[in-house]
C-alpha positions, 0 to 999 in steps of 0.5 A: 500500500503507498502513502496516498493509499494509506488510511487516512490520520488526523492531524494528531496522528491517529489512525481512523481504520485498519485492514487485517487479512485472515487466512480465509481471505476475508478481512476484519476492518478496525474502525475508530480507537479510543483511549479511555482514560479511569481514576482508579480509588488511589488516585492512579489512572488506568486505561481502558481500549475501545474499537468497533470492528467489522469482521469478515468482511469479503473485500472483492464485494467492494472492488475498492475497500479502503475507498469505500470506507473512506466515503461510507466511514459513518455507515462502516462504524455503525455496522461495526461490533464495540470492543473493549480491551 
């Protein structure tokens, strides 16, 4: 993949997707981190992760995937499943 074709980052630096090939062919696409930062009772911070993720997602259905996901970004992260780490 070239610069030009890479996910596009904000002005922070932050990735807005990612792409992962499964052995199957499909691909899970990675939308929308976030760091949640938490007080613990000590006063610490501890983090919590969140991604949505759309899984098995068939890539020769779109002809250009990284394209579609770039105009359709809202509908990818409303089909898109929360996880929390």
């Amino acid at each position: 993949m070239s610069r030009n074709d890479s996910p596009p980052v904000s002005e922070h630096g932050r990735r807005f997707y990612a792409i992962l090939g499964r052995a199957d062919g499909l691909v899970d696409v990675f939308l929308d981190g976030k760091v949640h930062p938490i007080s613990t009772d000590d006063g610490a911070t501890d983090y919590d992760i969140s991604f949505r993720v759309a899984r098995g997602i068939d890539p020769t259905c779109y002809g250009d995937l990284e394209a579609h996901i770039r105009e359709n970004y809202t509908d990818w992260l409303d089909c898109a499943e929360v996880v929390w780490m």
